[in-house]
N, C-alpha and C positions, 0 to 999 in steps of 0.2 A: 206802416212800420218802415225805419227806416233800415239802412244797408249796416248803416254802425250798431243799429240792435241786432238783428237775422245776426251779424258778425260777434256780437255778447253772446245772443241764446246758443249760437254755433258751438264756440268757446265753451261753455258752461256745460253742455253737452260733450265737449269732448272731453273733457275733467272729470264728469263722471262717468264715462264709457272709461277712461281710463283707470279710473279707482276702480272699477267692477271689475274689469279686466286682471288687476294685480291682487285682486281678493279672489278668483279664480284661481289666478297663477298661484298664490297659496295654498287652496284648497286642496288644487292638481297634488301637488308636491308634497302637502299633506297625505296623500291617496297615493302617490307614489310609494312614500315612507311605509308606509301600512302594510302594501302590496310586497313589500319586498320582505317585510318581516314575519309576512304568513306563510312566503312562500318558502323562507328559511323553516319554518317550523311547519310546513307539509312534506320538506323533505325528512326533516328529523322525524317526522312520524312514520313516512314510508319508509326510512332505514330499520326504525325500531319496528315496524310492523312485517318487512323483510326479514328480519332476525328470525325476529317470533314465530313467523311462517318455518322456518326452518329448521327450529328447535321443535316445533309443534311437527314437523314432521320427521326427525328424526326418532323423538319418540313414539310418534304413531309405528315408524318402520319396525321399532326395537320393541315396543308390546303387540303386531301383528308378528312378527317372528316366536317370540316367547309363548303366545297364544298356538300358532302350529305346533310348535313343541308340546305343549302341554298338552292338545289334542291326541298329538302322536303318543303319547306319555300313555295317555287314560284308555286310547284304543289297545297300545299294545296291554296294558293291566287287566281290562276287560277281556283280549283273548285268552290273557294266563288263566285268567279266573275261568273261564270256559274250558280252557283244558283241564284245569284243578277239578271242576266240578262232573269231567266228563271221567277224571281216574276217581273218585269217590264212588261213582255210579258203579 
């Protein structure tokens, strides 16, 4: 083989090392694009599921309070009822 072909096949290889390369660089920045727009939309979902969390637990707070209440409620009813039932006797 001579030095002017090694110097064609050389060439010819480097044309397509470079096309593969710039179909890469595409890819990349394809993948780039992608990555930025889930990660916009992982934060919208952690804000909305931050929300949530906290509306979810301000109701939890505001039906265990009413829940005490209610117990307090039915204990003190239940004592009257046991005095009621101790002036019948």
């Amino acid at each position: 083989m001579h030095v002017k072909d090694i110097c064609s096949d050389l060439k010819r290889d480097i044309r397509k090392i470079e096309h593969a390369n710039e179909i890469l660089k595409s890819e990349r920045h394809e993948v780039d694009e992608k990555t930025i727009v889930l990660n916009v939309e992982l934060d919208k979902l952690k804000e909305t599921l931050s929300m949530r969390e906290e509306v979810f637990n301000t109701n939890l707070s505001k039906l265990e309070n009413e829940s005490l209440k209610l117990k307090q409620k039915i204990k003190s009813l239940v004592d009257e009822n046991s005095k009621m039932l101790e002036k019948l006797k």
